[in-house]
Residue, then its C-alpha position, 0 to 999 in steps of 0.5 A: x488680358x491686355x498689357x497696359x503701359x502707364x506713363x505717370x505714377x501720381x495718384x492719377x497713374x496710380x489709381x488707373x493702375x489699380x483699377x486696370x489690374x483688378x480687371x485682369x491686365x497685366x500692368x507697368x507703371x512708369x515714372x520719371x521720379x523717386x515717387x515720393x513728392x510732388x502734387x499727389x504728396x502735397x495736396x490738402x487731402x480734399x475729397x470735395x464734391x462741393x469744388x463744383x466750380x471750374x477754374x475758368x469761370x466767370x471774372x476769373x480772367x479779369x481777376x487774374x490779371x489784377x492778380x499777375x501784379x501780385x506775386x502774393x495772390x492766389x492766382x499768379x501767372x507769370x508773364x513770357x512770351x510763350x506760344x503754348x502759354x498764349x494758346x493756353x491764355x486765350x483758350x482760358x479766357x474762351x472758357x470763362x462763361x456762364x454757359x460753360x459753369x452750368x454744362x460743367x457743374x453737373x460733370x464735375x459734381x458726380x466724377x467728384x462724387x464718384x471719386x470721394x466713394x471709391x477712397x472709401x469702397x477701396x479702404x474697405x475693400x483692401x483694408x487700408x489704414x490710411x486716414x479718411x475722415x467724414x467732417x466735411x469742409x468750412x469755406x471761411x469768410x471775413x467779409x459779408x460779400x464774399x460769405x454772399x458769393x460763397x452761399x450762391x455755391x451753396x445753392x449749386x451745391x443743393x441743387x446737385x443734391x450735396x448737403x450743404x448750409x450757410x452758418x454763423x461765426x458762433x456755430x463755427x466756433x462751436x464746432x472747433x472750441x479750441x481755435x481762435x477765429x477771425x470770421x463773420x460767417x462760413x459755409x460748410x459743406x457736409x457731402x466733403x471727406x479728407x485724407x492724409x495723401x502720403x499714407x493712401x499714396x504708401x498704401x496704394x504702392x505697396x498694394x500694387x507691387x504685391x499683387x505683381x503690378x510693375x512699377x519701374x521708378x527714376x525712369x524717363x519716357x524719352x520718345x514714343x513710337x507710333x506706326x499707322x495711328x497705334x503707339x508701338x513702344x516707348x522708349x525710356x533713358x533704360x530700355x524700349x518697352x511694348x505694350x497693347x494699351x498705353x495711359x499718358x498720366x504724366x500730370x503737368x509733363x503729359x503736354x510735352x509728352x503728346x507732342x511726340x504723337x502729335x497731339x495738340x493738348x493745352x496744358x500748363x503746370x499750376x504750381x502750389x504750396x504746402x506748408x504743415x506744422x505737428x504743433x496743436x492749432x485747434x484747427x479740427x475741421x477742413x477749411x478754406x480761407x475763402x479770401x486768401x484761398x488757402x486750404x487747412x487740413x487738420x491731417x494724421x499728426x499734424x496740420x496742412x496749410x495749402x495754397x496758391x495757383x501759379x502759372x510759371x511754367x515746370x520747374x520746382x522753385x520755391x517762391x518764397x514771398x508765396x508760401x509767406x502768403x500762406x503763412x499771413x493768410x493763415x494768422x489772419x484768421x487764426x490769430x493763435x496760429x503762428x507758423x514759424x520760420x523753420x517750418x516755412x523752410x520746409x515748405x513744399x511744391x507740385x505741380x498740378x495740370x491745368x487745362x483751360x476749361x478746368x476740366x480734365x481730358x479723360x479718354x481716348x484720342x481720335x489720333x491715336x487708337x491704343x491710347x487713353x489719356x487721363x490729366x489735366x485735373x488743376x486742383x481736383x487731381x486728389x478728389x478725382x484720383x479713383x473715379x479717373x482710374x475707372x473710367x480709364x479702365x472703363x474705356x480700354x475694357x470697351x465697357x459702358x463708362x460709369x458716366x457721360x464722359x464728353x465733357x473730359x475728351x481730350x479732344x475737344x475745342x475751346 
């Protein structure tokens, strides 16, 4: 049994804690925050296998600076003279290849695969309430070009043998009889599950803390000691803490952290947006707003709306003009649906780790040997909470990894 000290208590951190203590280790988890907000709170709930495309992609970069002129768009990156954001940018720009896409979407369908079965393995098996549904998820199109470019990923998905399907508007609205829509197409992908975060994230703690994981909360890593390329300690704003292993899982914060190892891992804080709403919408199925980018998540109790993609360095700033996009994007293709200013008041942010493939860095550093680093997940941390926390577990008991894992090494160059 080995002592293993988590940095992060967000759904990554969490989920590598679950998973190293059903193995027998004896396990602290430690976090800045109240753990009560933040991207593992605020996301739209997606298990979704069918995200088999990588943020950096082809003709994104190109987009995305059409986009920086639009603080309503979906992807906005904020202009600053940075030195680790321009690092960042151009490694981004590196990675937006076809050749990258096709070495990605076989990695990336089964860690998403893998992720969606263990949220349902990990219900049973500990008798969780916390919602999980089967329905799978509808890409909505207001334009014949984009339902085009939408059913080219249909064609991915099927070749990774997920089941997926081009339809109409009509069996569209067939499916949700109760809600008025503005579409000419979707594609809807069976192989996607959905949750409601806050009840998994509720039930994950309590877990833990009963089966005696440590969970040390409003506490902050301020400096991380390393003799001979072994980390030695932690020091916190509380006290200095030793373990044998250590996972950096701090999110969008794990870029400021590794510097004190002296590790150069690209990472910037891609914030988003949830707006919810207990009124009915007849919205009964996961959606997403294909041109607007926005996710809807019909969730337990009230609805979901979730979106955007900004690059604007850590902080938790509501930008308002963004989660008034939301809201637009939301009537514009249903009509019916009318989010009110109160509810656009309460909206709320996280902040998700984007690395500049698009991909996550799950693993061990060549630079330092007791330490496994898990972040760097951009929209998939949900979908890919469980299958990350796995593999961690995987590589510290020194076991055959339940896949190829390469492509994640927090090591590699773009």
């Amino acid at each position: 049994m080995k002592h293993c000290i988590i940095i992060g208590g967000g759904i990554i951190g969490l989920s590598c804690a679950y998973f190293l203590h059903k193995s027998g280790h004896q396990v602290t988890v430690i976090d800045q925050s109240k753990m009560q907000g933040g991207a593992s709170y605020v996301n739209a709930g997606y298990l979704a296998p069918s995200h088999l495309i990588p943020l950096s992609a082809p003709g994104v970069m190109k987009q995305g600076l059409k986009w920086m002129l639009d603080k309503k768009s979906p992807l906005y990156i904020k202009p600053r003279l940075n030195s680790d954001l321009i690092k960042w940018t151009w490694a981004f720009n590196k990675s937006c290849t076809s050749k990258h896409v096709q070495r990605a979407v076989p990695a990336m369908r089964e860690i998403a695969v893998m992720g969606r079965d263990l949220y349902d393995q990990i219900k049973q098996e500990e008798k969780f309430d916390f919602q999980l549904e089967k329905k799978g998820l509808f890409m909505l199109c207001q334009s014949e070009h984009i339902l085009e470019e939408e059913s080219h990923l249909v064609d991915y998905a099927l070749k990774e043998g997920l089941v997926a399907r081009t339809v109409t508007s009509q069996e569209v609205q067939q499916m949700m009889p109760d809600a008025q829509l503005n579409i000419v197409g979707a594609t809807y992908f069976e192989c996607d599950h959905h949750t409601t975060p806050d009840e998994f994230m509720e039930d994950l703690k309590a877990y833990l803390i009963k089966s005696g994981v440590t969970i040390r909360k409003e506490e902050k890593v301020t400096d991380i000691g390393v003799q001979n390329g072994t980390i030695s300690h932690v020091q916190t704003d509380k006290e200095q803490l030793k373990a044998d292993e250590y996972v950096l899982a701090a999110g969008s914060w794990t870029s400021t952290l590794s510097r004190k190892l002296n590790l150069n891992l690209l990472l910037q804080a891609g914030k988003g947006y949830r707006i919810q709403t207990t009124t009915p919408t007849g919205i009964t199925y996961p959606s997403i707003l294909a041109e607007r980018k926005v996710a809807i998540t019909p969730m337990n109790g009230f609805t979901r709306f979730a979106g955007t993609m900004e690059i604007a360095g850590i902080n938790q700033t509501i930008n308002t003009t963004r989660v008034e996009a939301i809201a637009e994007g939301v009537t514009q293709y249903f009509p019916e649906v009318k989010i009110s200013k109160i509810e656009k008041s309460q909206a709320a942010s996280g902040l998700r780790p984007v690395s500049p493939d698009g991909m996550p860095y799950i693993g061990k550093s060549a630079k330092c040997k007791n330490l496994t680093i898990a972040t760097g997940h951009a929209m998939m941390g949900w979908s890919l909470g469980p299958s990350t926390g796995k593999l961690v577990q995987e590589v510290i008991d020194e076991i055959q990894p339940s896949m190829d894992m390469s492509l994640f090494h927090p090591d590699r160059k773009f």
